[in-house]
N, C-alpha and C positions, 0 to 999 in steps of 0.2 A: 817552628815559628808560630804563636799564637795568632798572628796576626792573618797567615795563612788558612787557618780555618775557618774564615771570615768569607775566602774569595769562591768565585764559582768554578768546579770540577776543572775545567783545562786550565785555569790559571792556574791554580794549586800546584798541578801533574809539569808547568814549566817551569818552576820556580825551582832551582838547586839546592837539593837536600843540603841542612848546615848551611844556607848560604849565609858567610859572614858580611861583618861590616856595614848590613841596610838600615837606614836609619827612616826610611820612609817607602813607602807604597803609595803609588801615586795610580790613580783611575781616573782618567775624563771621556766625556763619551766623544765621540768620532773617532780618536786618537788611541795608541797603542798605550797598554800599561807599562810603567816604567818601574824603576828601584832609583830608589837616592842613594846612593856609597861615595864617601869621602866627597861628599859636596857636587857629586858631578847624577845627573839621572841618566838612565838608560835602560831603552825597551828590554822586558822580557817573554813577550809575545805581541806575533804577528799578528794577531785579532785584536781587530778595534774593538774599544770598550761601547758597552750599550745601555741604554738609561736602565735595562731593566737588570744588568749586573750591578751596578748601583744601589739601587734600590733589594737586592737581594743581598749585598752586604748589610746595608743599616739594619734591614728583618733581623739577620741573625744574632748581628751586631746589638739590638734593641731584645732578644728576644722573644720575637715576633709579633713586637706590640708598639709600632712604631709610636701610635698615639700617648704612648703612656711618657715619654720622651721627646714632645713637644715644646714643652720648657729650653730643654738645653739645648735642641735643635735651633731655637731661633738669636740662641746666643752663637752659631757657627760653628759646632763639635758637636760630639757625640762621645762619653768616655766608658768603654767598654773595657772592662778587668784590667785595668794597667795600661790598654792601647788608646789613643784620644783618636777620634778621626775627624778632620778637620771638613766641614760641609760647604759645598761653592753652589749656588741653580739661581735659580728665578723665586725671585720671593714676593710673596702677597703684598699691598701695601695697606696702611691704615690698620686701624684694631684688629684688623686679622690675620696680623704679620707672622709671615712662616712662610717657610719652603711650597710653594707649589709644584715646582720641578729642581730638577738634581744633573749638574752638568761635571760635579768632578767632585771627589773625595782625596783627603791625603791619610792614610792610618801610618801614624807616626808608632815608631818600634819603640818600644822601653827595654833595657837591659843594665844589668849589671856590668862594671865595670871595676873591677877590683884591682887597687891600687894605682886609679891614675889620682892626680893632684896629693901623694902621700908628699909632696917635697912643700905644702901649705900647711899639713896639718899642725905643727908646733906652733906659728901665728894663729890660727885659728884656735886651734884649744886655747891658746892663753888667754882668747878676748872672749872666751865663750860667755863669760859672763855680763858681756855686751853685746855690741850687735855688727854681724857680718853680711855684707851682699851680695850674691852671686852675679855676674852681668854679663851678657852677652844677646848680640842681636838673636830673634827668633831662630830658636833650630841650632844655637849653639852647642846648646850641651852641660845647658843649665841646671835641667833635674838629672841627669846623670851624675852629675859630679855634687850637687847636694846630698843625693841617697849614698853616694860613699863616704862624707864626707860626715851624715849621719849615724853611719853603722862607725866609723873609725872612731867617731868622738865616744858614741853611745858605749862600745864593747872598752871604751879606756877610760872609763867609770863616770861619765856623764850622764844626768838623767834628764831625760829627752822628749816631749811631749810633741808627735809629728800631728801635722792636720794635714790631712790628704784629701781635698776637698775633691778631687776628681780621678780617685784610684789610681792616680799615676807614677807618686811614689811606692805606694808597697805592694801596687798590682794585683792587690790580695781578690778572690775570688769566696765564692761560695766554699769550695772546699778547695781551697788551695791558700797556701800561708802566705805567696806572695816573693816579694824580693826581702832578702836579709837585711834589716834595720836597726839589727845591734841586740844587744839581750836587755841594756836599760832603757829601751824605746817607747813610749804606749801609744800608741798611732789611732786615730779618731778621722775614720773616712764619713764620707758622704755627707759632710757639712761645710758649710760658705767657712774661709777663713777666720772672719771675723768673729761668727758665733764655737767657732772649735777652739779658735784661742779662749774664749775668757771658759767654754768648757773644763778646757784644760787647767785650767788656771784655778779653777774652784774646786778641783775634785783630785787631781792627779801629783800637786806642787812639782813642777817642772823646773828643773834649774835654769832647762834652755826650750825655747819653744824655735820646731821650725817648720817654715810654711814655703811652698811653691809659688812663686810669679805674684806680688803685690803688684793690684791693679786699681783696686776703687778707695774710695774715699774710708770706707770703713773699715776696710785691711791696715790704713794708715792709723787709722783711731785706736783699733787693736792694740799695736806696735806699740803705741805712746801710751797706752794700759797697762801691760805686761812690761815695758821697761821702768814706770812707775813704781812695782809692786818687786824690783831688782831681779827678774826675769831674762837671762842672755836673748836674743833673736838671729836666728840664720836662715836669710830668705833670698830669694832670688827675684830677679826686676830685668823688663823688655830695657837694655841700652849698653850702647860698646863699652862705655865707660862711665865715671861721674858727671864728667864735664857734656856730657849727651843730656844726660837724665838731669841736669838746669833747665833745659829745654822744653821740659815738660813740667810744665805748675803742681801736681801732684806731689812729682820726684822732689820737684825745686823743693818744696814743702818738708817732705818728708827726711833730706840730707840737715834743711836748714834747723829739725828737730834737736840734733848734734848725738842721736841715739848711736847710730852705726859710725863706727870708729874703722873701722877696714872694710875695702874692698877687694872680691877678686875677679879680677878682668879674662875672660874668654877669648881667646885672639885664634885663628884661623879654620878649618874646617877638618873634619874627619880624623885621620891619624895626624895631621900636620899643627892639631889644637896644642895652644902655649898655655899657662895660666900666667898671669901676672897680678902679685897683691900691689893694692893702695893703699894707704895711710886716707881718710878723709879727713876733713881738717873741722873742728868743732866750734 
């Protein structure tokens, strides 16, 4: 487990070789480290966590430069080769906003998952060349089922322009190729969504562009760029469903565009996850 190599010496040594199933590593300080499996956490050492195992994750995690990673820290992650860790403490306030102290991290697991939601792929391919949403509340299992849903489309003759703004689809590494993404994939990390899109879009001609979690205003402006220029879209969005994601002015905004023609809805936790497609109405 990558994410393993991150933690200090006795945590490592308690964690069960292959352990399946963890979707999250959880560390807060006073409290015992826990594992998320099928939605439920649970201790795997009897030593409470301490600010300075914390802080000796982000080191390694940062590669030993935490300053150089101040930026992302003060958006509340931290994305290290494919893991995101999500950052909780005491923050500065005023122009000097940032972490002064560190009370709990979550290092979410990335993985392959090969062949769940293959019972969507024939909707999805056929709308590929419009635009598909992925949806589930946080921790669903949203970029999992995109990156399959990427390699399926991509190796079935789709060509596929990924922006992986935070390594967490193809988890690629310095020397390491990362997670499989299909063979007609060209994947463009370590740039904001928005500027990877029209990247892509100028250099690459991508049938389908697809991006991880639209959140800001100019992820949406992308979207309404690339479906202009007859560009498919398959992206994923924090909300159970459509009728959630009204509720948020962005969203309201971005369904009311009438670009994305299908949804697919993320329904339960761990192994008990359903998919369910939508029709959205234009």
């Amino acid at each position: 487990m990558r994410a393993a190599a991150l933690l200090p010496g006795d945590y490592r040594q308690a964690l069960c070789p292959g352990e399946l199933g963890v979707e999250e590593i959880r560390l807060r300080c006073g409290r015992a480290p826990t594992l998320l499996c099928d939605g439920r956490e649970r201790p795997f050492s009897e030593r409470l966590c301490r600010q300075e195992d914390l802080l000796l994750v982000l080191e390694k995690a940062s590669g030993a430069s935490l300053h150089t990673v101040e930026d992302e820290l003060r958006g509340g992650y931290l994305s290290a080769k494919g893991l995101r860790i999500g950052v909780c403490g005491r923050m500065l306030p005023g122009e000097r906003r940032g972490f002064q102290s560190f009370s709990s991290l979550a290092l979410r697991i990335p993985r392959e998952c090969r062949g769940i939601g293959k019972e969507l792929l024939p909707a999805v391919r056929e709308n590929a060349a419009g635009g598909t949403l992925i949806l589930s509340a946080p921790g669903g299992g949203k970029t999992t089922l995109l990156r399959e849903m990427i390699r399926r489309l991509s190796d079935g003759g789709v060509r596929i322009g990924v922006v992986d703004e935070r390594f967490e689809l193809s988890a690629a590494g310095d020397a390491s190729p990362g997670f499989d993404l299909g063979c007609r994939s060209d994947v463009l990390t370590g740039v904001s969504k928005a500027e990877g899109a029209m990247l892509l879009l100028r250099s690459l001609n991508p049938q389908l562009v697809a991006m991880d979690e639209i959140t800001r205003r100019e992820d949406l402006e992308a979207v309404i760029e690339l479906a202009g220029c007859g560009v498919g879209i398959l992206a994923t969005a924090h909300a159970a469903d459509p009728d959630r994601m009204r509720l948020r002015p962005l969203y309201r905004e971005l369904l009311d565009t009438g670009i994305f023609q299908l949804a697919v809805c993320i329904e339960g936790q761990g192994s008990a996850r359903r998919y369910r497609l939508r029709e959205l109405c234009t």
